[in-house]
Residue, then its C-alpha position, 0 to 999 in steps of 0.5 A: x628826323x631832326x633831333x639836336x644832338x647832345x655831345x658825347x664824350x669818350x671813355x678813357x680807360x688806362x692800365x699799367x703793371x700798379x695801381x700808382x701808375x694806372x692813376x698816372x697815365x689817367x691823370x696825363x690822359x685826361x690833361x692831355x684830352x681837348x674838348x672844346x663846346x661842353x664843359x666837362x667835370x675833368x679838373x674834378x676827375x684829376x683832383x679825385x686821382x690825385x688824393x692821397x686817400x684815392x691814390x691808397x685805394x682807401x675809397x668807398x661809397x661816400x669818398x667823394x662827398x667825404x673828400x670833396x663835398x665842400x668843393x664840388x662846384x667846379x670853377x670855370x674852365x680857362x676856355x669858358x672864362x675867355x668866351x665870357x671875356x669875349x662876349x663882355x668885349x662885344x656886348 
C-alpha cells in the first residue's frame, strides 16, 4: 500500500543510583537528541524535570496544569524560527 508515514520518535528511559541523577541524565538525554522535520514538546519535557516540585518528587495528577498550565504553548524551536526566516527571504 501507499500510506503516508507519520514519524516516529523513540523513547528514552534512563537510570541511576537516585532519583536527582535519573532526572540528569534524562535531561542531558533529551538536549542531546536531534530530531529534525517534527516539532517535538522536549523543551516542555526539560522544564517539567527541572522543577523543583518534580525534582522532590512532589508530583500528582494535575502537576502539569498546576505547575504549568499557564505556560503550555510551546515556543518555537530555533530549527523552526530559521525555516520560517528562510521561507519569508524566498517569498
Amino acid at each position: 500500500t501507499n500510506r503516508p508515514t507519520k514519524p516516529m520518535l523513540p523513547a528514552i528511559a534512563t537510570e541511576a543510583p537516585t532519583r536527582a541523577e535519573a532526572i540528569d541524565r534524562m535531561i542531558y538525554a533529551l538536549e542531546s537528541l536531534e530530531v529534525a522535520g517534527v516539532r517535538t514538546n522536549r523543551a516542555f519535557l526539560i522544564r517539567v524535570l527541572a522543577a523543583e516540585a518534580f525534582r522532590a518528587g512532589r508530583t500528582h495528577t494535575h502537576f502539569i496544569e498546576e505547575h504549568f498550565g499557564d505556560r503550555l504553548e510551546m515556543p518555537p524551536t530555533a530549527e523552526e524560527s530559521a525555516e520560517a526566516a528562510c521561507f519569508a527571504v524566498v517569498h
